[in-house]
N, C-alpha and C positions, 0 to 999 in steps of 0.2 A: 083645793088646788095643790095641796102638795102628793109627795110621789118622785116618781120618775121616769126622768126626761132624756133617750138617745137621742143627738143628733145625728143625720143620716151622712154620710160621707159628702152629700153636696153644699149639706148646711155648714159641716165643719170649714170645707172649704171656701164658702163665703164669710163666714164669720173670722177664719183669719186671715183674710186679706183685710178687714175693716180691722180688725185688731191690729195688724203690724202697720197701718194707717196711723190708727190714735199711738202707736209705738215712734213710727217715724214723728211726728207732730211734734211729740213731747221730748222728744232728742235732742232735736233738733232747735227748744226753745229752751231747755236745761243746762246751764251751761254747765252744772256739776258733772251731767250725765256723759257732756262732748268732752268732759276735761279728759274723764275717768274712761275714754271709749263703751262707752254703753250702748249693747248692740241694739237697733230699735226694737227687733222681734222678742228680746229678754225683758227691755221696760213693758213694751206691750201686754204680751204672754204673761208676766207676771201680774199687772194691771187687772187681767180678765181673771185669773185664779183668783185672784183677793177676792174681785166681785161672784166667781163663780159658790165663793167659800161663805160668803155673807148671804147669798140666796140661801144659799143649805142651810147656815146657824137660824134667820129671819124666819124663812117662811118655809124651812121646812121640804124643799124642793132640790132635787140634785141631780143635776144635768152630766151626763156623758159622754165622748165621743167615738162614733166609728173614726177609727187612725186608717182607712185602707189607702187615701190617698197621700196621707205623710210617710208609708212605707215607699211609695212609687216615689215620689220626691225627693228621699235619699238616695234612690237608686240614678234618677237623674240628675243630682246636685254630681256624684262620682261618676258619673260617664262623660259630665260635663269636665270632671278634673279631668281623667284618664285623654280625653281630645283634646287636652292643651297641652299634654306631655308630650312635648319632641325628644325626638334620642338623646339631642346634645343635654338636653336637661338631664334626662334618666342616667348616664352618662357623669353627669357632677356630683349628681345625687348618691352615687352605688358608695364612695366611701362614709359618705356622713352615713348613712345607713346604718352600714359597720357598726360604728363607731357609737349610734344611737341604741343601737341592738345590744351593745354589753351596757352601755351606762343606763336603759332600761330595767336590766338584770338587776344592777344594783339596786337603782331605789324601791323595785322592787319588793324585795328584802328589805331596804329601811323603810318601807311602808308596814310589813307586817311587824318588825322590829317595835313599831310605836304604837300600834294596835294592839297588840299584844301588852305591852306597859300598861296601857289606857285603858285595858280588861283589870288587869293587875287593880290601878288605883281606883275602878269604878268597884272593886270587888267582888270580880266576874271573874270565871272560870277560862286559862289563859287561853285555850282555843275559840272563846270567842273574840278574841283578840284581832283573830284572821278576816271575821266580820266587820273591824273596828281597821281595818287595814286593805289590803289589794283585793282582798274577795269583793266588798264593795264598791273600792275606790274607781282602780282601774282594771278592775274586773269586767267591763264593758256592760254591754242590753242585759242577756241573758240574770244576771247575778244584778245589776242596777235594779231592774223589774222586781226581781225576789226580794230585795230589799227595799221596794215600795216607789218607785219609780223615782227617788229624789238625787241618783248622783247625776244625773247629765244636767241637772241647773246648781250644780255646784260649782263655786271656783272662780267663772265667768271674770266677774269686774276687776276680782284681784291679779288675776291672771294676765288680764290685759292692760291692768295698772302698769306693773310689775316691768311687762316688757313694754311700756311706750319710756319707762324711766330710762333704762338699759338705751334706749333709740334715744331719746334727747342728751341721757349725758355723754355716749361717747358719738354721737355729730355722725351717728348714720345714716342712712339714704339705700334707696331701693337703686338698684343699676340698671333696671327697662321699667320699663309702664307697660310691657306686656303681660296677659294673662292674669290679672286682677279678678278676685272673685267677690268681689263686696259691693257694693252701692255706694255708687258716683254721688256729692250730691252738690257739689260745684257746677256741674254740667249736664245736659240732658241725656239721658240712660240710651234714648232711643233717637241715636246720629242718623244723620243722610245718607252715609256711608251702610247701614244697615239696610239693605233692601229685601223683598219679599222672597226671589228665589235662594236668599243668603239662609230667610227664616225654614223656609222650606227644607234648604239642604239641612242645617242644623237640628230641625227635627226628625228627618230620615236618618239621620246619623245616631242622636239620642235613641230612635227608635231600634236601630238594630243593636246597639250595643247593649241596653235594656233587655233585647230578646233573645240576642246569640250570649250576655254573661246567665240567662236563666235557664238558657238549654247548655250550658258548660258546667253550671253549678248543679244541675240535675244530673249530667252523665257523672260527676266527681260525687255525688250523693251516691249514686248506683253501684260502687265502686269502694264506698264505705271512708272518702272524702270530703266534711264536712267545713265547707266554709260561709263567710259571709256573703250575700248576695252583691252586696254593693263593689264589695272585691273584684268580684269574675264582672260586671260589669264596667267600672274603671277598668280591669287589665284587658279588655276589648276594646276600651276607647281606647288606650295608648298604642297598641295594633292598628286600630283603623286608619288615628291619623297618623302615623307615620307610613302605612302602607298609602295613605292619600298624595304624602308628600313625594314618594317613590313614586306613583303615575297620574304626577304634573293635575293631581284634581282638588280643586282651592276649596277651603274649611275656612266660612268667614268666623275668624274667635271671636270676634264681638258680637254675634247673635250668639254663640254656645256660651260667652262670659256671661250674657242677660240671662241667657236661660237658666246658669248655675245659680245668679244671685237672688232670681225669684225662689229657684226652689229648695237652697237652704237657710233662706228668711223665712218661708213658709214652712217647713218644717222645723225650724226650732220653736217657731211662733204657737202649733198645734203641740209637742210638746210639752212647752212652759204652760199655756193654760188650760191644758188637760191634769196638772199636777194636784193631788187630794193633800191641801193646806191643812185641813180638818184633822187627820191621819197623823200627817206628820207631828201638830202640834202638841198631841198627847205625847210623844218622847223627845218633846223639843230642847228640854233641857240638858240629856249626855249626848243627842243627837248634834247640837251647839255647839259641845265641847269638842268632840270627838273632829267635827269638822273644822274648827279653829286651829286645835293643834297638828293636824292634817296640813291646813293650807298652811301654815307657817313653816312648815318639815319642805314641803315641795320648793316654796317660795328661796328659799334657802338653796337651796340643792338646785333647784336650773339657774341662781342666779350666780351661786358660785362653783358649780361643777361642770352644768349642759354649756350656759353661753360660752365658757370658757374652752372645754372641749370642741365644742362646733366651731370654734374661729373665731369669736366675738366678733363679729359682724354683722350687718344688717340682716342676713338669711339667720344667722344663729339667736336675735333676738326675737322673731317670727317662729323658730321651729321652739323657743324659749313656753310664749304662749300656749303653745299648741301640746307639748309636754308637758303641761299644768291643766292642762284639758284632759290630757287619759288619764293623769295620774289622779286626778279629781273627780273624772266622773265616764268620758266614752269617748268614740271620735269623733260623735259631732259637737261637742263640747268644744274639742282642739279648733275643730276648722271653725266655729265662730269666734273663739279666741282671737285665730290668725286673722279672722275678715276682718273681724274690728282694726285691726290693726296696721293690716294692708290696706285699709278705706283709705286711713288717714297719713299713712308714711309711703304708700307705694308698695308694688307688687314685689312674691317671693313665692315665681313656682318650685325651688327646691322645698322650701317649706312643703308647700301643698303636695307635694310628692311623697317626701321622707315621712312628714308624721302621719297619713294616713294609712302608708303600708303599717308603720310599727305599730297603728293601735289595733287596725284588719287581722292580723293574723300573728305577728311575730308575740305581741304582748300577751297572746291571751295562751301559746304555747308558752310560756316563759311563766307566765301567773301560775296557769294549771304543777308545772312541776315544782315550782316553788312554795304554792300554800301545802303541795301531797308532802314536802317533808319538813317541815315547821309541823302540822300535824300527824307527824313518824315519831319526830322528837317530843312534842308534848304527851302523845299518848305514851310512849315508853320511860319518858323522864317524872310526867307529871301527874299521869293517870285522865282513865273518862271521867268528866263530872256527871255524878251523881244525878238521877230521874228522881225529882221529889215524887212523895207517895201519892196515890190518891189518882 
């Protein structure tokens, strides 16, 4: 019986709808979990690795998954953002931006700053330092992947610790209950007010923004501009509905809000227990370390630089999490940070605005020029480390 085992992309998709099931359950009966905002899809996701890690050690069996329909899922979880962006948001948002965009710069730089050390005291060569810093942190998919798929479940709890304290000690509050992208669970997800030509519209809507950001992101490939998919689809939803709002044709949010929340609970849910526990645990030990003193660098830095910069306010405690998500691991890291946190305090579409453009494309132009001259400076100051023989 052992071997191995692909799941086919319809099995993946039923198996994590029952997994963020046994995720919601046990949230929802933990009270450690509801203190600490513990997203269901990360206790879940996590849950089924452990088990998926124990079939492997036991019996010798190692199951897989086709990911094709968690690619689609992020693409609709951000077309679902992009539809909820009204001008006047985009609008509030354009200075914090700014403002998010040089203080990204920085920590940046203090991320490799302490990666770098962490080479030094592991007795590593200090360009792999860079490794031990933004290359993997907030280095996003591309470089997360390389490094074995484990920064997008890093961070999570602390992250959303961090910013519910921020939220109860200085007596914030959300200012609408519009545009929520997390799970209700006070109230039934699926209101009266939701009707069937609402679902309709909202999936014609999903559908073309998913289709015209893939024929945008292909003419801009053609062209020798390389972005993320999810990008060109979000900046077509935020076109659509305010081109909607120009001729007078109604966008019900509350079927685009459901549709987000299914499909960034289900994609983080096939992420987390697609994760190889096995793998990791053989460098568990500076992989530990290197992550500890990571999250304690970040935790510091958004609590005493970002919240303060951003206003200390209820949106600056939201884009707080969310900032502990790229710098930790990607942006769907951020945007389940935020959902945790807007479940339970109320909605913040500046948040869901500002930190997914910085982690889409500003952060990963700022990463690239920044790791190129940390490694300018160490090959000319410190030398290439040596190829042992052999």
């Amino acid at each position: 019986m052992t071997g191995t085992y692909l799941l086919s992309p319809l099995d993946t998709f039923v198996l994590s709808i029952i997994v963020l099931f046994v995720g919601m359950t046990i949230t929802r009966k933990g009270k450690i979990l509801k203190k600490y905002n513990i997203p269901p899809a990360v206790t879940g996701g996590l849950i089924c690795a452990i088990v998926i890690a124990l079939i492997s050690v036991i019996f010798d069996i190692r199951i897989g998954f086709d990911m094709q329909i968690r690619d689609f899922l992020l693409l609709t979880f951000f077309s679902c953002i992009g539809l909820g962006a009204k001008i006047e948001h985009l609008r509030a948002g354009g200075k914090a931006l700014a403002i998010l965009v040089g203080v990204a710069a920085v920590f940046l730089v203090l991320q490799d700053v302490v990666g770098i050390a962490l080479a030094w005291a592991f007795g590593g060569h200090p360009a792999l330092g860079l490794i031990a810093g933004s290359a993997s942190f907030a280095g996003g998919h591309g470089t997360a992947i390389a490094w074995g798929q484990v920064a997008e479940a890093h961070g999570i709890p602390r992250a959303e610790e961090f910013a519910g304290r921020l939220i109860e000690k200085n007596k914030l509050r959300a200012e609408s209950t519009a545009g929520s992208m997390a799970i209700k669970t006070k109230e039934d997800p699926w209101t009266a007010t939701v009707q069937l030509p609402d679902v309709l519209g909202a999936l014609l809507a999903l559908a073309i923004c998913i289709e015209a950001g893939s024929l945008a992101n292909r003419f801009l490939l053609s062209r020798g501009i390389l972005l993320p998919g999810f990008l060109t689809s979000m900046m077509v939803g935020i076109l659509l509905t305010n081109l909607a709002d120009v001729a007078k044709v109604r966008l019900n949010q509350g079927a685009i809000d459901r549709a987000g929340e299914i499909s960034l609970n289900l994609f983080l849910v096939m992420s987390l227990m697609a994760m190889n526990l096995i793998a990791l645990a053989s460098a568990a030990g500076p992989l530990l370390a290197i992550v500890i003193v990571q999250m304690l660098v970040i935790t510091l830095f958004v609590v005493r630089l970002v919240f303060v910069v951003m206003g200390k306010d209820y949106d600056a405690a939201v884009i707080c999490s969310g900032f502990a998500g790229l710098g930790l691991g990607a942006t769907p890291v951020a945007i389940a940070n935020m959902s945790a946190i807007t479940g339970k305090y109320g909605p913040s579409p500046k948040a869901f605005l500002v930190v997914p453009l910085i982690g889409a494309f500003f952060i990963d132009i700022l990463n690239a020029g920044i790791i190129r001259g940390f490694l300018f400076l160490i090959v000319h100051f410190v030398g290439v480390p040596e190829t042992p023989a052999g």
